[in-house]
N, C-alpha and C positions, 0 to 999 in steps of 0.2 A: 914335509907334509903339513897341508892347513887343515886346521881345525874348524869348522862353520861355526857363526854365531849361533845360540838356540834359539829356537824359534817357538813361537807360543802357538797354540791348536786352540780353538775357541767353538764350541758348536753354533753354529745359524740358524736361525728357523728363519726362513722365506717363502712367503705366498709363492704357490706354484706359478703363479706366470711371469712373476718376479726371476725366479729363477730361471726359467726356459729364456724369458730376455736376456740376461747375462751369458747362461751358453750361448747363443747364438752370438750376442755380442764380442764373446771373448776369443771365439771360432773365427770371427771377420778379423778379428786383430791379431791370430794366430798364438793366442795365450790361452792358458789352462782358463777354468773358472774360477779357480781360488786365483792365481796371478791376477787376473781381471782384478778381481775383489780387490785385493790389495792395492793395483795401481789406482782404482776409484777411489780407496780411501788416503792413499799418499795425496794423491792432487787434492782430492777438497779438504785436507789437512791444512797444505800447503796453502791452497787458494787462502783459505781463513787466517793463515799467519800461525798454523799450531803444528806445524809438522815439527816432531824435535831436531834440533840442531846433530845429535848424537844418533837421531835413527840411520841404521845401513842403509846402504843404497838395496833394489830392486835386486833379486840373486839371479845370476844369469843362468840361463834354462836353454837346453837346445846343444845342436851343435857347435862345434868350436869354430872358431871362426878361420877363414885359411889363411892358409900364411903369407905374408909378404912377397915378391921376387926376390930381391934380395934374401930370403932366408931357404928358397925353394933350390934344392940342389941341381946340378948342372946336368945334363940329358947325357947318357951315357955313348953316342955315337950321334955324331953332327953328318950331315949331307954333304959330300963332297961338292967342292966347287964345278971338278972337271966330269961329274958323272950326268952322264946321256937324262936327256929328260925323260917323266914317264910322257908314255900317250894312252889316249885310251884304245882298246879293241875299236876294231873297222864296223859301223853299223851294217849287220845283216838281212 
């Protein structure tokens, strides 16, 4: 079992239209508004040269991702070679 890092909560105050920009923005990118937040503030960390060497990465959010073929199990009944083709019904 993994344990998450803890994560710090900080209250925001943002001009409302500040904040309506971000949902919408964070909605085109298919991220929360608090993930938005965060990825805004990793890049211009980043960009400035302060992002810390030791911060975690971005927590992955969402579904899992699917799995490989190779890891995807084998179909439980194959098509026979010698079996009659379908057709479809005769148009009426």
């Amino acid at each position: 079992m993994t344990v998450a890092s803890p994560r710090k909560s900080i209250l925001l105050r943002l001009d409302p239209a500040i904040h309506d920009a971000l949902v919408r923005w964070a909605s085109d990118e298919l991220r929360s508004t608090n993930a938005q937040i965060e990825f805004l503030l990793r890049k211009a960390l980043a960009e400035a040269g302060r992002l810390p060497r030791d911060a975690g990465g971005m927590p992955r959010r969402g579904r899992p991702r699917k799995r490989r073929e190779a890891d995807a199990p084998e179909p439980e009944t194959a098509p026979a070679d010698d079996a009659p083709p379908e057709t479809a019904p005769p148009d009426t």
